[in-house]
C-alpha positions as CSV (number, residue, x, y, z in Angstrom):
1,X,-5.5,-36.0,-26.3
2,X,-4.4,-32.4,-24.6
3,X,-3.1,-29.9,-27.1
4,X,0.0,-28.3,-26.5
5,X,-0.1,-25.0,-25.4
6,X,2.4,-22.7,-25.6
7,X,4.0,-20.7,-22.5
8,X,2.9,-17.2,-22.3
9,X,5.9,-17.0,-20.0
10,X,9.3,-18.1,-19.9
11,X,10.3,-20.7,-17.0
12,X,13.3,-18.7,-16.5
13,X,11.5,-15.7,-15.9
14,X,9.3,-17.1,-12.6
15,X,11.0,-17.2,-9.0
16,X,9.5,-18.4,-6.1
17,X,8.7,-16.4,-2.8
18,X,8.4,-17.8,0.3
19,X,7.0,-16.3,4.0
20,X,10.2,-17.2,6.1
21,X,8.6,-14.7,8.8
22,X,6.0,-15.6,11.4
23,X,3.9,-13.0,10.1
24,X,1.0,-12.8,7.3
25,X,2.2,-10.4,4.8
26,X,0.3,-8.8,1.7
27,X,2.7,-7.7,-0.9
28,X,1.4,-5.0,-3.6
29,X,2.3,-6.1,-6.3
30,X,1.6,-4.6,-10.2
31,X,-1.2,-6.8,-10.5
32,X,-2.7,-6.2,-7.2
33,X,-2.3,-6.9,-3.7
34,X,-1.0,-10.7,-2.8
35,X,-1.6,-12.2,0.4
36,X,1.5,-14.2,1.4
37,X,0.4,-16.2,4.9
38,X,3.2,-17.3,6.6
39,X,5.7,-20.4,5.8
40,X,3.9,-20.4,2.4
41,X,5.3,-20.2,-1.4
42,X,3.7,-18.4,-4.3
43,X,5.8,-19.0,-7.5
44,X,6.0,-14.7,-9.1
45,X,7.4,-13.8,-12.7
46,X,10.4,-12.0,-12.0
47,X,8.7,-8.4,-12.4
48,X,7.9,-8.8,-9.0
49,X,11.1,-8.2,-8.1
50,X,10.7,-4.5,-9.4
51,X,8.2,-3.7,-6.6
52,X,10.5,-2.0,-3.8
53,X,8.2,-3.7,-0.9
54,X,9.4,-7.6,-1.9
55,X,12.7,-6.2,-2.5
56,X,12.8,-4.4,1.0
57,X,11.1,-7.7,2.6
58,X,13.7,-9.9,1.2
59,X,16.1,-7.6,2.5
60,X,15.1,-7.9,6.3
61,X,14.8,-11.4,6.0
62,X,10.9,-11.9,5.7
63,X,10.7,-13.5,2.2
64,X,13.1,-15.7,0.3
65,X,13.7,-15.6,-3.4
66,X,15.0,-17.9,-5.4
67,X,14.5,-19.0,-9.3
68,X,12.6,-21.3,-10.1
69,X,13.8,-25.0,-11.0
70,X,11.1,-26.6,-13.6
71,X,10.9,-30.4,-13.4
């Protein structure tokens, strides 16, 4: 039987990115650089959102953002 772990992060602290643009992007995040190809999804914790690039790309339209539903 799998133990429970427990989360090193809250749910409601992870949204999820997606590539709306026809473009490959790579988005520097804290952690390092992130290859986003596009029409794909990476789920981010929110701190991503304190980068000015993914902030900037949502703004033009590239990327959507949006929280992130758990099922």
């Amino acid at each position: 039987m799998a133990d429970k772990r427990p989360f090193t992060w809250m749910p409601t602290d992870v949204v999820v990115v997606t590539n709306v643009s026809k473009e490959n992007l790579i988005l520097n995040l804290a952690s390092g650089p992130l290859r986003l190809d596009a029409g794909r999804t990476v789920r981010l914790t929110a701190s991503a959102l304190e980068q000015l690039e993914v902030v900037a790309l949502a703004n033009v339209g590239k990327v959507k953002i949006e929280p992130y539903k758990r099922k």
